[in-house]
C-alpha positions as CSV (number, residue, x, y, z in Angstrom):
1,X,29.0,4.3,-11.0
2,X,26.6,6.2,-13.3
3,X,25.2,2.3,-14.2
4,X,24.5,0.7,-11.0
5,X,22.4,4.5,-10.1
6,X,20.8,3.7,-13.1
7,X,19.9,0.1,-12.1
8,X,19.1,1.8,-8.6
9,X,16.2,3.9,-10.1
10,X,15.4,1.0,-12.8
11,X,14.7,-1.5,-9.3
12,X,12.7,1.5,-8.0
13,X,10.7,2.0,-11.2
14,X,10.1,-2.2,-11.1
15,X,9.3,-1.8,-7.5
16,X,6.7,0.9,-7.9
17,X,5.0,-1.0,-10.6
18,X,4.6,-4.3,-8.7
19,X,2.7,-2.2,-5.4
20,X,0.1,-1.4,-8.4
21,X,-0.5,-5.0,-8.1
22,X,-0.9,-5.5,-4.9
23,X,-4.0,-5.5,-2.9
24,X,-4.4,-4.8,0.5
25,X,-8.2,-4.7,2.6
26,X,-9.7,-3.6,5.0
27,X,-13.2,-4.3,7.0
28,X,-14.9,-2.7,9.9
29,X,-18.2,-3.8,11.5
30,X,-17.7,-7.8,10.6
31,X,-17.4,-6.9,6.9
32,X,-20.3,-4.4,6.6
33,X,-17.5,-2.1,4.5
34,X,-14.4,-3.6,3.0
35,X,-12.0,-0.7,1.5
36,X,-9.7,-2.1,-1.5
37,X,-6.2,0.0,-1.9
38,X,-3.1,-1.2,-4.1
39,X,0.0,-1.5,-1.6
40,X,0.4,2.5,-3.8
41,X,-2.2,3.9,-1.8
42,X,-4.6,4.3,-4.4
43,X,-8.1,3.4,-3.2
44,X,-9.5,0.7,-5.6
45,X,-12.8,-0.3,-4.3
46,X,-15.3,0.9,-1.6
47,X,-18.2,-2.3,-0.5
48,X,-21.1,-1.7,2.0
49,X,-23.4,-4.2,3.0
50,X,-26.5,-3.2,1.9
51,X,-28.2,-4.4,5.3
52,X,-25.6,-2.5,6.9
53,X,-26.4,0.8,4.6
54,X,-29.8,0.8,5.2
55,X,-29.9,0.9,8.6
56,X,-26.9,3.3,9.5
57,X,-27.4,6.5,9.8
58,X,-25.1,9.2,8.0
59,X,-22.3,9.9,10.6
60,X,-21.5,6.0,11.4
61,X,-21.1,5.7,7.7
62,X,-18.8,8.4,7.7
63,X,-16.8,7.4,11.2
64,X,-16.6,3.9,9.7
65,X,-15.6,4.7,6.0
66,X,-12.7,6.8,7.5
67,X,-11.7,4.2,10.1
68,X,-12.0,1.7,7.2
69,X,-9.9,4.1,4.7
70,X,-7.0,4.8,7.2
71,X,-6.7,1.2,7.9
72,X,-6.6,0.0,4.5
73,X,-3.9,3.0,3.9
74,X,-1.6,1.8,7.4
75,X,-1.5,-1.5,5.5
76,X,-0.7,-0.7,2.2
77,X,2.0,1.9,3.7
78,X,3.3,-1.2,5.4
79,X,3.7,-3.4,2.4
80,X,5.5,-0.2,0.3
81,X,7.8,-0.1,3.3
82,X,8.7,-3.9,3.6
83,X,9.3,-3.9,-0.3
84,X,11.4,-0.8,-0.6
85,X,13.6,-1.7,2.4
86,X,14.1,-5.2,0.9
87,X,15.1,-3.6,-2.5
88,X,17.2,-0.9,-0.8
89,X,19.1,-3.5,1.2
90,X,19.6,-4.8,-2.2
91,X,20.8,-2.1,-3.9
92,X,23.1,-1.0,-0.9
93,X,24.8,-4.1,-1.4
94,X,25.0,-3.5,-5.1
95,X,26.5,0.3,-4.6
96,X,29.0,-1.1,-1.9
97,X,31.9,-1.5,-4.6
98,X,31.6,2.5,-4.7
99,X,32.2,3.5,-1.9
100,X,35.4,1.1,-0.8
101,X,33.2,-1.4,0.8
């Protein structure tokens, strides 16, 4: 029992380190700011346009950076969830033998 927990948290660990490699974007305003995040949530990179910069004014930077942040962090929440519900599917089926199944 105490080995397929192990192997549990090991697939978790694996898991964890593979959503540091994944990238997920985001653009608002045809492109004008792309937000980079791994599928972690960790925000990797920040672009604006620099057409787009000079003419916006301070709080449509700010309304957009947010708009484009919270997207970015939806999708990245959305790949974490598809990968840890795959590898817990997996590991249920692993851990059935413990409980009867």
């Amino acid at each position: 029992m105490f080995d397929k927990l192990m192997a549990a948290q090991q697939k978790a660990d694996e898991i964890k380190k593979r959503l540091d490699t994944v990238s997920v974007f985001s653009e608002v305003e045809n492109g004008a700011i792309r937000v980079t995040a791994t599928a972690n949530k960790t925000i990797t990179a920040i672009e604006i346009n620099d057409d787009f910069f000079k003419g916006a004014d301070k709080e449509e930077l700010e309304e957009l950076l947010l708009t484009a942040i919270n997207k970015v962090l939806v999708q990245a929440e959305d790949v974490s969830t598809n990968e840890m519900q795959a590898a817990t599917k997996d590991m249920l089926g692993g851990l059935g033998g413990l409980f009867g199944s």
